[in-house]
N, C-alpha and C positions, 0 to 999 in steps of 0.2 A: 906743189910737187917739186917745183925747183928746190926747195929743204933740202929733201932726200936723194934727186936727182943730176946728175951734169945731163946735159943736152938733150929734154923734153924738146922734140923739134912739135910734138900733136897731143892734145888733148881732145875727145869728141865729149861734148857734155851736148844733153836731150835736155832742156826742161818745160814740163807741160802742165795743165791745167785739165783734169775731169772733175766738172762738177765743183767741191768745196777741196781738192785733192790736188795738191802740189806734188809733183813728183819731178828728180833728178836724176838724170842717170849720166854717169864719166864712165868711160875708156880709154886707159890712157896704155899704149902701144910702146913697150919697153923694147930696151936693147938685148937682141937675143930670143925675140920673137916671142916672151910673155906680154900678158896683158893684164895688166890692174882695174878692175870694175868696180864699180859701188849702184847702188841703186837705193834711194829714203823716198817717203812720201810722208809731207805730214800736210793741215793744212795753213799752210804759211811756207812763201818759198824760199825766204832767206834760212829759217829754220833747216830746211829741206838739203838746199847749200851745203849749211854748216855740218848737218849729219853728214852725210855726201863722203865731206873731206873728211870728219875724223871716222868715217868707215875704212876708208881707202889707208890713213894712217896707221890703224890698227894693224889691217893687210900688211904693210911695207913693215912693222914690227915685229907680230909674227913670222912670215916668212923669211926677214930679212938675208938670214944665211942662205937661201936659196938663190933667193933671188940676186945676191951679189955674186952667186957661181956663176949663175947662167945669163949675167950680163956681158957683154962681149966691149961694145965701145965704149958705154956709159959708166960712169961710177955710182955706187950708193955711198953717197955721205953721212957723216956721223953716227952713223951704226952699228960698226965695227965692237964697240965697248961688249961686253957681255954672249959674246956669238957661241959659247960654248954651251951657256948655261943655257941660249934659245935650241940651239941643236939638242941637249938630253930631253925636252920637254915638247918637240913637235910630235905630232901624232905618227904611229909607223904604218906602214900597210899589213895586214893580221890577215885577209883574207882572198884566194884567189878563187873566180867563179870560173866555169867551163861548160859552156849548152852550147847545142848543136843553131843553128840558127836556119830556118826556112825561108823563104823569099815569100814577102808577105807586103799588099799595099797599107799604105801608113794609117787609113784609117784601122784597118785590123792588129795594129801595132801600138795604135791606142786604144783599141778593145783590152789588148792580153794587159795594157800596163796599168788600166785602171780594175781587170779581174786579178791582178797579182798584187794590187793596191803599192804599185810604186809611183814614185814622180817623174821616174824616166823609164826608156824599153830601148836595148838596142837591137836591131834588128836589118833583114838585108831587104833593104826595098825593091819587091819585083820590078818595078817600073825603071828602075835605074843602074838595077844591079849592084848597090853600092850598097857598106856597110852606111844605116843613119840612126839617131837618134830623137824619139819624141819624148818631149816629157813635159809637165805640167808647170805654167805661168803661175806666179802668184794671182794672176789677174782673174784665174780660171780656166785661162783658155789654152791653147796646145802652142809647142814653137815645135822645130825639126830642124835639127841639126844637121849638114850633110857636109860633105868633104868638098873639098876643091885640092885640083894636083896638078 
């Protein structure tokens, strides 16, 4: 990451074994309060590694015009070449949704989001009063997003 970045002061990288299944996973905590992720599993964990980072480089390719606006102390290095022809070709936002939202506990918030066949649901959790998010692991299983302030 130091390539593309000045002053990675953190990297979190996970890596674990289920089974015959290597899996990686990095967070790495930019300037400006974004966050670059990757996650591979293959079985072999250098393999794993390897995808990992050229996940993550892709990301910093793609996005790069973004993501050098909304860095603050850091710089993106050598990136810069070609920033215009990345901006005509990022994807735009085309669509805005509006539903009223119920306070509802999470498990009934992954009932409506696997009856509406999505991978996420947002919704206001009674319990907490707070707008959260479930949506669907690759792994199968549920995660919940919720705020911190």
């Amino acid at each position: 990451m130091e390539r593309y970045f000045e002053n990675i002061d953190e990297a979190i990288a996970t890596l674990s074994v289920e089974k015959e299944r290597h899996i990686v996973e990095v967070t790495v905590p930019l300037n400006g309060g974004m966050l670059l992720r990757g996650e591979e599993e293959t079985n072999d964990m250098y393999a794993s590694v390897d995808l990992v980072m050229e996940k993550l480089e892709r990301q910093i390719e793609k996005y790069k015009t973004k993501i050098a606006r909304k860095m603050k102390d850091g710089k993106l290095l050598d990136l810069a070449a070609g920033q215009e022809k990345a901006a005509e070709e990022e994807p735009r936002l085309v669509r805005t949704k509006r539903f009223a939202m119920k306070p509802m506990p999470v498990e009934e918030a992954i009932l409506q989001m696997n009856l509406l066949g999505h991978d996420f649901f947002v919704f206001s959790n009674a319990e907490t009063e707070e707008v959260n998010v479930v949506y669907r692991r690759r792994d199968g299983n549920y995660g919940l997003i919720e705020p911190i302030f």
